[in-house]
C-alpha positions in Angstrom: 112.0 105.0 104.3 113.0 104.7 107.9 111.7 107.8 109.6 112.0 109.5 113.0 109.6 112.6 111.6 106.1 111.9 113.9 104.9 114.5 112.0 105.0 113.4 108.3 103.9 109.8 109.7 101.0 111.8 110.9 100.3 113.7 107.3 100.6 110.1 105.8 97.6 108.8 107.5 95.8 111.1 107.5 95.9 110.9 103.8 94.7 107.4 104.0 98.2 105.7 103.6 100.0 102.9 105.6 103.1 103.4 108.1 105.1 100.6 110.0 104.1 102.2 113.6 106.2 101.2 116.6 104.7 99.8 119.9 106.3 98.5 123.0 104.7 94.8 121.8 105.7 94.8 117.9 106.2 96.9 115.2 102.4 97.7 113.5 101.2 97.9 110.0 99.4 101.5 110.7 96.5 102.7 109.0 93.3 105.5 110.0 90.4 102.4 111.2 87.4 104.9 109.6 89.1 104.6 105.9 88.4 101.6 104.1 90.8 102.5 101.2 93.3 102.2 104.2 92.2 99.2 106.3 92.1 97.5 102.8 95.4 98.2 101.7 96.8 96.8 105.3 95.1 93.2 105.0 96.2 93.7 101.1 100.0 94.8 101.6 99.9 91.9 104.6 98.2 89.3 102.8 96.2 88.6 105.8 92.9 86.8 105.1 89.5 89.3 105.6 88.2 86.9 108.3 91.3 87.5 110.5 90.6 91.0 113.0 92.3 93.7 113.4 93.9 95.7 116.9 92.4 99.3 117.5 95.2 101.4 119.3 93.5 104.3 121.2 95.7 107.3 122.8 92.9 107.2 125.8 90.4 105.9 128.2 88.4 108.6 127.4 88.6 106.9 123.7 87.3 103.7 124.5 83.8 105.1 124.4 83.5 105.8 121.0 85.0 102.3 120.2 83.3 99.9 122.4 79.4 100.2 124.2 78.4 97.8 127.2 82.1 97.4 129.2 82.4 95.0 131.7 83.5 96.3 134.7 86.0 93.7 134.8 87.3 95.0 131.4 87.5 98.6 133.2 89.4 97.2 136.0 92.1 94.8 133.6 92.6 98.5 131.6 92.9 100.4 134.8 95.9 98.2 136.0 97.7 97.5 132.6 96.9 100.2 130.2 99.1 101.9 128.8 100.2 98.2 127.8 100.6 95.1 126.7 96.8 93.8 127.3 94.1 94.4 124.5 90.2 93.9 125.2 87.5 92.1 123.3 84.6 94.4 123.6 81.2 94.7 121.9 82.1 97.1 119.0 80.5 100.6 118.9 78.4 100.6 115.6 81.0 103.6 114.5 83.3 100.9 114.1 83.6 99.5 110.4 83.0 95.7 109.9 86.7 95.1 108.2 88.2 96.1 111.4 86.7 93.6 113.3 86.0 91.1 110.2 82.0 91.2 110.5 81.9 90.3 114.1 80.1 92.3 116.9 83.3 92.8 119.0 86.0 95.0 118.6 89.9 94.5 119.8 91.2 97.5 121.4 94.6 98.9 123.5 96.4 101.6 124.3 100.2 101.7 123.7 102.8 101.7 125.8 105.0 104.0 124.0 106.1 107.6 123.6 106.7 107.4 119.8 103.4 105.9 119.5 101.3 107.6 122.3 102.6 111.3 120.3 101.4 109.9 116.7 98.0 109.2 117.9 97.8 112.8 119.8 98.5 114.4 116.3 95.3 112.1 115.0 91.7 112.6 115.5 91.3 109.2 114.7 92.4 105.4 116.3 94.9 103.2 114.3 94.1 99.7 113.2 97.5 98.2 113.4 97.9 94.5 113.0 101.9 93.3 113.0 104.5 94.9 110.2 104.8 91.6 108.8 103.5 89.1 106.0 100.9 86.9 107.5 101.9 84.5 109.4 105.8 85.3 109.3 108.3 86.8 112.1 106.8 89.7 114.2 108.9 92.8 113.5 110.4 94.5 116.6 112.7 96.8 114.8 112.3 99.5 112.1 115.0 97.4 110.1 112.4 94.3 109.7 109.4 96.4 108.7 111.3 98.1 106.3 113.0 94.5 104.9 109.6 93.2 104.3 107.7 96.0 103.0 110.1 98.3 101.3 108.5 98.8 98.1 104.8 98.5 100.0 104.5 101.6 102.0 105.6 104.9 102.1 107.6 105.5 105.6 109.0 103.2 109.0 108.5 105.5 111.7 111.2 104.3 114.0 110.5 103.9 117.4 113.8 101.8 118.6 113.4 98.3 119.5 110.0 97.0 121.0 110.8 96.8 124.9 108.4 93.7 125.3 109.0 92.5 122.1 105.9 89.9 121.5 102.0 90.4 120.6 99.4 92.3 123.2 97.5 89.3 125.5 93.8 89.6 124.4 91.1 89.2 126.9 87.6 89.1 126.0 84.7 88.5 128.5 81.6 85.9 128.2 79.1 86.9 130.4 81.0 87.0 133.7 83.6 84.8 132.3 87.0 85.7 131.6 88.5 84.5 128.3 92.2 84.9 127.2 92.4 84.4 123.4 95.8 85.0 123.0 98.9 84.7 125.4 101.3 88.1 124.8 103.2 90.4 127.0 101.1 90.2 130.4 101.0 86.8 131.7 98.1 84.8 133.0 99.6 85.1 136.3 99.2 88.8 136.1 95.8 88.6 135.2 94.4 86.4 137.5 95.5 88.8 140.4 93.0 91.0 139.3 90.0 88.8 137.2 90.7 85.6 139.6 89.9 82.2 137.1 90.5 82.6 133.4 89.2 80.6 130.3 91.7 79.8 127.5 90.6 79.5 124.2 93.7 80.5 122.0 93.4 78.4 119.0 90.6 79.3 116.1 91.9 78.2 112.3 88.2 79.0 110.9 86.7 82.0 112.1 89.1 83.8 115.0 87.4 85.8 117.1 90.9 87.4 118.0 94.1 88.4 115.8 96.9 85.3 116.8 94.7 82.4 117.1 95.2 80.7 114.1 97.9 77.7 114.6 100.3 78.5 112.0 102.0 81.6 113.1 105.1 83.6 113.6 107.1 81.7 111.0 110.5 81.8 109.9 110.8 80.4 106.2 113.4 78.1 108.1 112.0 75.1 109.2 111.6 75.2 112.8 111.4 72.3 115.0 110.6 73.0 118.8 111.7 70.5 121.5 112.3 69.7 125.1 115.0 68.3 124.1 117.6 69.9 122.0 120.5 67.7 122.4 118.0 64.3 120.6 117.7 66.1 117.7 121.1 67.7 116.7 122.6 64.3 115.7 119.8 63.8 112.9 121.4 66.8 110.8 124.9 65.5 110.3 126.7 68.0 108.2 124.0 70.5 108.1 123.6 74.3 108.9 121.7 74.4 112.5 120.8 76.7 114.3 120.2 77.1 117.9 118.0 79.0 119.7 118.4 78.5 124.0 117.2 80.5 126.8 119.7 80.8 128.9 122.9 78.2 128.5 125.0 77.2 125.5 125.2 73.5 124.5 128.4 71.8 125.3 129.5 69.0 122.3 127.9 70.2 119.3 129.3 70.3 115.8 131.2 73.6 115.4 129.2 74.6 112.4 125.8 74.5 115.1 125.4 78.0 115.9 124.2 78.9 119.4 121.9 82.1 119.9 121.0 82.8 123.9 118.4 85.1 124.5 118.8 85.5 128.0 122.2 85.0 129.9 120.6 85.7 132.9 117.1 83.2 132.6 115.5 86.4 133.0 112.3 85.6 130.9 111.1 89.5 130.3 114.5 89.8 128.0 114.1 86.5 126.7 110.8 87.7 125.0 111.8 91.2 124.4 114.9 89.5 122.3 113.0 86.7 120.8 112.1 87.9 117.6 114.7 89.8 116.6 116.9 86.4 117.7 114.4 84.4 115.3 115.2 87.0 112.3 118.7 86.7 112.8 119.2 83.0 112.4 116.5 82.9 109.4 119.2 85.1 107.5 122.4 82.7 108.1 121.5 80.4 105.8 120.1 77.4 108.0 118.8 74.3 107.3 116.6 73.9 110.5 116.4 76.5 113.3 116.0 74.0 116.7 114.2 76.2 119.8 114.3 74.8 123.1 111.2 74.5 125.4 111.4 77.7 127.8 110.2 77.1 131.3 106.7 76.8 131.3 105.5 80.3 133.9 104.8 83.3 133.1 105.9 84.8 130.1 108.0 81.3 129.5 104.0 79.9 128.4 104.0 82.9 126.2 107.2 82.4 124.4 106.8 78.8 124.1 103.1 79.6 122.8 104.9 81.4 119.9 107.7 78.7 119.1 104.9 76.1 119.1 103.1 78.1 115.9 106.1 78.8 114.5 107.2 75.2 114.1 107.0 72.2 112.0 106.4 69.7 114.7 103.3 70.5 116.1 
């Protein structure tokens, strides 16, 4: 199932079928955006809810055009400096675009990979990929084949491996109201980043009813371990006497904690680019030991530290 062959990943879509698709964010559930048979079986195979968009990966600029009409320059200049990348824009959808990609709303979500495995796919395709995240709704983010092909073995017909995501959590989408700036959902470029090229920024990141973005719904990200998420780690150990716990820290181990507490770091070094390149795949492994609660420590709160604490936040109990 797991699959380094570009080529039959290519001969799949184009027969309307569904591939786990690698990006530098997170793995993608891959499908041609102009077949509805396809873009059906994605939200289908995902169980993600019809109201909830979908991500257009592009191989170009030259792309955008027949994806998106009226681009603010703004959006121009945000893709000039981070595209290929990590940032996806919220344009007004060309009316080429079908309606279940962008669940009946006038805008469209678009980016262009940051990826050689992906980038070569989408130059053997005369069409863009819709490509929401290789997982069930509202679970873990995939970041390697291995998790794509653990949840959707028996769902879809290849994993084209791409090694381990490099930034390892969602795009940041950016959508523009008026001459207004909106972030809808933090990812891998950090507000900081952006506001050295847009200036201000609006965030609106949180819509449970009718998103106008993929990743704003509350409940997100999820382990099927309970996760609680804390600024303080060491309060809440003590209330799971004699239980499996998990730990998951940013950058020091816990002295004094029962030696059946496991301890997962994600960055040795407090360098917060690994931390969120390793977070997911950190999150998968403790939900397979077996736990009774994963605890997550607050990450500072700068740069991609917002982002990553952003995730834990939706992925917890104690909201």
């Amino acid at each position: 199932m797991i699959s380094n062959n570009i080529d039959l990943a290519a001969r799949i879509l184009k027969d309307e079928g569904i591939i786990g698709f690698p990006t530098e964010t997170v793995y993608g559930l891959a499908g041609n955006i102009f077949s509805d048979k396809a873009i059906k079986e994605i939200y289908t195979i995902k169980q993600r809810p019809f109201y909830n968009p979908l991500i257009v990966h592009i191989k170009s600029m030259e792309d955008l055009k027949t994806i998106a009409v009226d681009i603010p320059p703004m959006a121009l200049k945000l893709a000039k400096s981070f595209w290929p990348g990590p940032l996806t824009l919220l344009l007004k959808k060309n009316a080429s675009v079908p309606d279940l990609i962008t669940a009946g709303k006038p805008t469209v979500a678009v980016r262009i990979p940051n990826h050689p495995t992906a980038l070569a796919l989408l130059n053997l395709l005369d069409f863009p990929l819709a490509a929401p995240s290789a997982n069930p709704f509202g679970m873990i983010s995939p970041t390697k084949a291995e998790h794509v092909a653990e949840y959707f073995q028996d769902n879809i017909e290849m994993v084209l491996d791409g090694g381990a995501c490099q930034t390892g959590i969602e795009s940041t989408i950016i959508g523009f109201n008026q001459n207004e700036v909106v972030v809808y959902r933090l990812g891998g470029i950090s507000i900081e980043e952006i506001k050295t090229i847009a200036g201000d920024v609006t965030l609106f990141t949180k819509n449970d009813t009718a998103p106008e973005a993929p990743g704003m719904l509350s409940k997100h990200y999820a382990p099927a371990t309970p996760l609680i998420f804390t600024e303080n780690i060491e309060k809440f150990i003590p209330q799971f006497k004699n239980k499996r716990v998990g730990l998951l820290l940013f950058s020091t181990a816990i002295v004094n904690v029962p030696n059946d507490c496991i301890q997962m770091i994600v960055s040795p070094n407090e360098n917060l680019k690994e931390a969120a390149a390793r977070l997911y795949d950190t999150l998968h492994q403790l939900d397979k030991m077996n736990l009774e609660v994963i605890i997550a420590e607050k990450f500072p709160d700068t740069e991609l530290g917002r982002v990553i604490n952003d995730k834990l936040t939706r992925a917890s109990l104690n909201k």
